[in-house]
Legacy VTK file of the C-alpha trace (Angstrom):
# vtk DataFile Version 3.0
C-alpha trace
ASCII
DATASET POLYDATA
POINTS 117 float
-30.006 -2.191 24.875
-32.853 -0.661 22.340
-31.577 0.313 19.262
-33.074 2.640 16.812
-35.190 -0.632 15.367
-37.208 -0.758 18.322
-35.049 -4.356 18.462
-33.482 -6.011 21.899
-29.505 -6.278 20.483
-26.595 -6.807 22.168
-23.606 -5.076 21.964
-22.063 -8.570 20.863
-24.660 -8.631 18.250
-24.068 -5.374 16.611
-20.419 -5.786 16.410
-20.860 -9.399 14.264
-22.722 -7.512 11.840
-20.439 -4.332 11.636
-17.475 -6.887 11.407
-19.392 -9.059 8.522
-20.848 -6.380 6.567
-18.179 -4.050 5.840
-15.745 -4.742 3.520
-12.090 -5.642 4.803
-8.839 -3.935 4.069
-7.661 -7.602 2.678
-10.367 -8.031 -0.066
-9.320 -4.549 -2.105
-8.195 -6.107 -5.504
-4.840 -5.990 -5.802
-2.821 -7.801 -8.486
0.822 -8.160 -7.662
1.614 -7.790 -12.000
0.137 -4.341 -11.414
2.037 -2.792 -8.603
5.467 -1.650 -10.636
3.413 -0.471 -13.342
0.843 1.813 -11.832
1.619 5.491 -12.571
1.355 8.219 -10.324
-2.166 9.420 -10.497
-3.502 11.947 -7.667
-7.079 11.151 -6.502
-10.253 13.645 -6.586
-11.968 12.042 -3.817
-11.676 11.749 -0.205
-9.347 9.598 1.563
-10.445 5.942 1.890
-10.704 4.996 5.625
-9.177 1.878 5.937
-8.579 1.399 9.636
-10.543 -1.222 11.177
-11.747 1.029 13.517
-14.257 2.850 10.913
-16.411 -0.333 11.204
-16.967 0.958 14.451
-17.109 4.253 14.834
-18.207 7.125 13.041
-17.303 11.016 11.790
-18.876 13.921 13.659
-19.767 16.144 10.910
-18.040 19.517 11.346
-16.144 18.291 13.658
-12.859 16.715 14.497
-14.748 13.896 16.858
-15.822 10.515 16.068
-18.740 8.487 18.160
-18.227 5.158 19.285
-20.995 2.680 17.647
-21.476 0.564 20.715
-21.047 3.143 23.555
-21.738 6.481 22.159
-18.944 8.046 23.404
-17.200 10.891 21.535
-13.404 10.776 21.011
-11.210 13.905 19.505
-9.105 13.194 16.502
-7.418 16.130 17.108
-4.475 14.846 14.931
-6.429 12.972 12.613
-5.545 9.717 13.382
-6.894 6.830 14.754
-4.955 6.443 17.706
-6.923 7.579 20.207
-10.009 5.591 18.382
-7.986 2.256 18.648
-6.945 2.868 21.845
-10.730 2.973 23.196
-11.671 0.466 21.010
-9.297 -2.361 22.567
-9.315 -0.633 26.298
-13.413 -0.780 26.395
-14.779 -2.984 23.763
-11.904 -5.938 24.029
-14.557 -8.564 23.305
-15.489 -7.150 19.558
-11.446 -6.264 18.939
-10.953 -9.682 19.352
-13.673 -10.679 17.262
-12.592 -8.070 14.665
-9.068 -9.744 14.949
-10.081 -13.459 14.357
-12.261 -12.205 11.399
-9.341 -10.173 9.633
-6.850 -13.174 9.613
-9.342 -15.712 8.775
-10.277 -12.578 5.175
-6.320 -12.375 5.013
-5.286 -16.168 5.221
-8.258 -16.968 2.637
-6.881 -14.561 0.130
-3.176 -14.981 1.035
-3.723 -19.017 0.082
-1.851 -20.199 -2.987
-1.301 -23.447 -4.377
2.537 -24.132 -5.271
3.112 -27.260 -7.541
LINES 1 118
117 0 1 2 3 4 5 6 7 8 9 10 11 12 13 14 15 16 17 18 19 20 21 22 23 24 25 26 27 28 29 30 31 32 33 34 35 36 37 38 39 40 41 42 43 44 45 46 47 48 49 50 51 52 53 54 55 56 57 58 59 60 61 62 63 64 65 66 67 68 69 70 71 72 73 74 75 76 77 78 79 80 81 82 83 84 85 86 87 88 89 90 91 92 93 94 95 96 97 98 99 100 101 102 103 104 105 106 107 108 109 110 111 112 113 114 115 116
């Protein structure tokens, strides 16, 4: 496939460096002293997107569709979820939401290790 680059990718390709480069859900700083102690404090900014899907699609501007990365295809979010996003994700890209998959639990289990002596 030619990309935008003028480069020869793969679909494969693309999806390793959507996976890699975006930040995961599991590496948000959390600190487990903090959570009863946080008070209620309403944001001014959008919604953060934290569904693993976002890595591989994208918002339609003005819209209430999102495009596929590696197919192009545009899905309704008629609801606003990403149900319909997932569900196209793992029915016609099952090779990258496996890779996505492996990548998340290796993030999770390295931040989830602790010593106990």
């Amino acid at each position: 496939m030619q990309w935008d680059s003028g480069e020869d990718r793969t679909e494969t390709d693309v999806a390793v460096d959507a996976i890699t480069s975006a930040p995961s859900a599991a590496s948000d700083d959390v600190n487990e002293n903090d959570v009863g102690s946080r008070s209620p404090v309403q944001r001014t900014g959008p919604r953060k997107n934290r569904s693993v899907v976002w890595k591989c699609f994208r918002k339609v501007i003005g819209t209430n569709y999102a495009e596929c990365l590696f197919c192009g295809v545009h899905i309704s979010q008629e609801n606003g979820t990403t149900t319909c996003l997932m569900k196209h994700f793992m029915a016609k890209h099952p090779d990258v939401y496996a890779m996505q998959l492996e990548y998340r639990s290796e993030s999770v289990s390295s931040v989830m290790t602790i010593d106990y002596l």
